[in-house]
N, C-alpha and C positions, 0 to 999 in steps of 0.2 A: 321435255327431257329433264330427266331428276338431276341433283346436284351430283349423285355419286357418277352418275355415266359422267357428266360431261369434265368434272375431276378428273374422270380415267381418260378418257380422249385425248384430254391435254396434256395429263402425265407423258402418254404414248407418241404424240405430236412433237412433246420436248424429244424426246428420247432419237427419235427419227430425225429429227433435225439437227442433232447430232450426229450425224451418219448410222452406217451399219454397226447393228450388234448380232455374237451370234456367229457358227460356221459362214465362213466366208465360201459359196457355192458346195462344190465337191472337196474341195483344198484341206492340208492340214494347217489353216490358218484360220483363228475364230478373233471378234474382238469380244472385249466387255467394258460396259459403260458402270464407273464408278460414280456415285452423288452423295451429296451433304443430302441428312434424311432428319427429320426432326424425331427424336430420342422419344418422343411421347407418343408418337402415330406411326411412327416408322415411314411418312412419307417423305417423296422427292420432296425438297424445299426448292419451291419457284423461283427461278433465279439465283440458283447458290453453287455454290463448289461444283464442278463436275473433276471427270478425269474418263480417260479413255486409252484402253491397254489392248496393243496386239500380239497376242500369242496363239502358239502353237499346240495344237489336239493333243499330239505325240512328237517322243523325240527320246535323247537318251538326254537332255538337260530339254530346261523350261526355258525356253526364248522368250523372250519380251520389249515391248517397248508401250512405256506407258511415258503419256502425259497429260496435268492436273492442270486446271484454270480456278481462279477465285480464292485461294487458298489465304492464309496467312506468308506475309510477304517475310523473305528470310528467316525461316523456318523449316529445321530440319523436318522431315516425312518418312516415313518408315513404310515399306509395299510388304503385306505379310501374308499369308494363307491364316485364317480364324478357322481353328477345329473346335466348332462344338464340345463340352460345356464350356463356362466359364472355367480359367483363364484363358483358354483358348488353345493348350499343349498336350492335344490328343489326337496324333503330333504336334500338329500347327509347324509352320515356317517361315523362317524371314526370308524374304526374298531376295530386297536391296534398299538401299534409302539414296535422298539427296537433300538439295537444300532448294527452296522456292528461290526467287528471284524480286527483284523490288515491287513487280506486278503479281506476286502472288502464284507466278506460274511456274511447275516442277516438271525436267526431262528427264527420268530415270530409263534403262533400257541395260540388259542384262543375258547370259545362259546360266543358269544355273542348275547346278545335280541336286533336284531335290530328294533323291535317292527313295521315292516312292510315287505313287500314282496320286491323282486327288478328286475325289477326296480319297485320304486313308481310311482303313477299314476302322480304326479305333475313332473316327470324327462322328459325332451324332446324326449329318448329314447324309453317312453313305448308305443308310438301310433304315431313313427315317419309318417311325411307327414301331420298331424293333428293339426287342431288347432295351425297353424301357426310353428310347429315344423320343422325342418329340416327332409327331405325327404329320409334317410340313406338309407332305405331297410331292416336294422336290428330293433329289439326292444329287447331292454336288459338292463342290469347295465357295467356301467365302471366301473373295478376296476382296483386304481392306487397307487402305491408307491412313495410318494412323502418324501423330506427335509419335516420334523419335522417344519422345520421352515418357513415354505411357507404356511402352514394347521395351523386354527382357529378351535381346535374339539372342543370349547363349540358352537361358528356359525355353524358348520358343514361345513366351506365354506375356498377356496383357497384364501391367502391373501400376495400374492406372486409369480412369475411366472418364473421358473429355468429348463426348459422343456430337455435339457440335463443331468439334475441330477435324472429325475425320471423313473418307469418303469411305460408302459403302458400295457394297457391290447391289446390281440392280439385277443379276440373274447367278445363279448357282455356276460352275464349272466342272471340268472335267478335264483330266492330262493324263495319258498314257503313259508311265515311265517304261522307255523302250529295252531296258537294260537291265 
């Protein structure tokens, strides 16, 4: 077995043993698993940061409830939608923030009117290969856990770049804004 399968196996192994990610059966309830990714490879880092958010497909606000393990212990976290390109405010959105705890662990949990779908039609994401976007294969919304202090949530945009201190999202998303 080559190195890169059994890399993926075990990627996929963490990830499941973390429970479900993903529509939850027929339901309007999906979760998504957030991780510390190393900035050079873009992989999960073994052992590192995660977080795990459940929300809702559709709705006329975004329901959520996310919580972060491994993190920087008392430290503000900002949960934001990343719209493709850099800085990330096409639209991009804050979601909510909170503060770790002495163990590093963060309970944010929220509705909010994101007063559009996601991804937005203006995010690189929604029609990748188009209109000069990057060619991913997926179309979805990033959603990232970033320092408080790196995120401008009146711009909606990243004003600061600590790519070791945040969680990334491990699968693209999608929210119907039903309104």
């Amino acid at each position: 077995m080559s190195f890169a399968v059994l890399a993926s196996l075990l990627t996929v192994s963490m990830v499941f043993a973390k429970g479900p990610h993903g529509q939850a059966g027929k339901s309007n309830i999906a979760h998504l698993h957030l991780f510390e990714k190393d900035p050079s490879t873009w992989e999960i880092v073994e052992d590192g940061a995660w977080g795990k958010m459940k929300y809702n497909l559709a709705g006329s606000t975004f329901d959520f409830v996310f919580n972060g393990h491994g993190l920087e212990s008392n430290t503000e976290y900002t949960l934001i939608y990343y719209a493709d390109p850099w800085p990330g405010n096409h639209p991009g959105a804050f979601i909510a923030s909170g503060t770790t705890n002495d163990e590093g662990d963060i309970h944010i949990m929220g509705s909010v009117d994101l007063k559009m779908d996601l991804p937005h039609p203006d995010d690189a994401n929604h029609s990748p290969g188009q209109d000069g976007a990057p060619d991913t294969g997926d179309e979805g919304a990033k959603i990232w856990l970033v320092l408080s202090s790196d995120y401008d949530a009146d711009g909606k945009k990243m004003i600061g770049w600590h790519p070791t201190e945040y969680l990334f999202e491990h699968n693209l998303i999608t929210f119907d804004d039903t309104d």
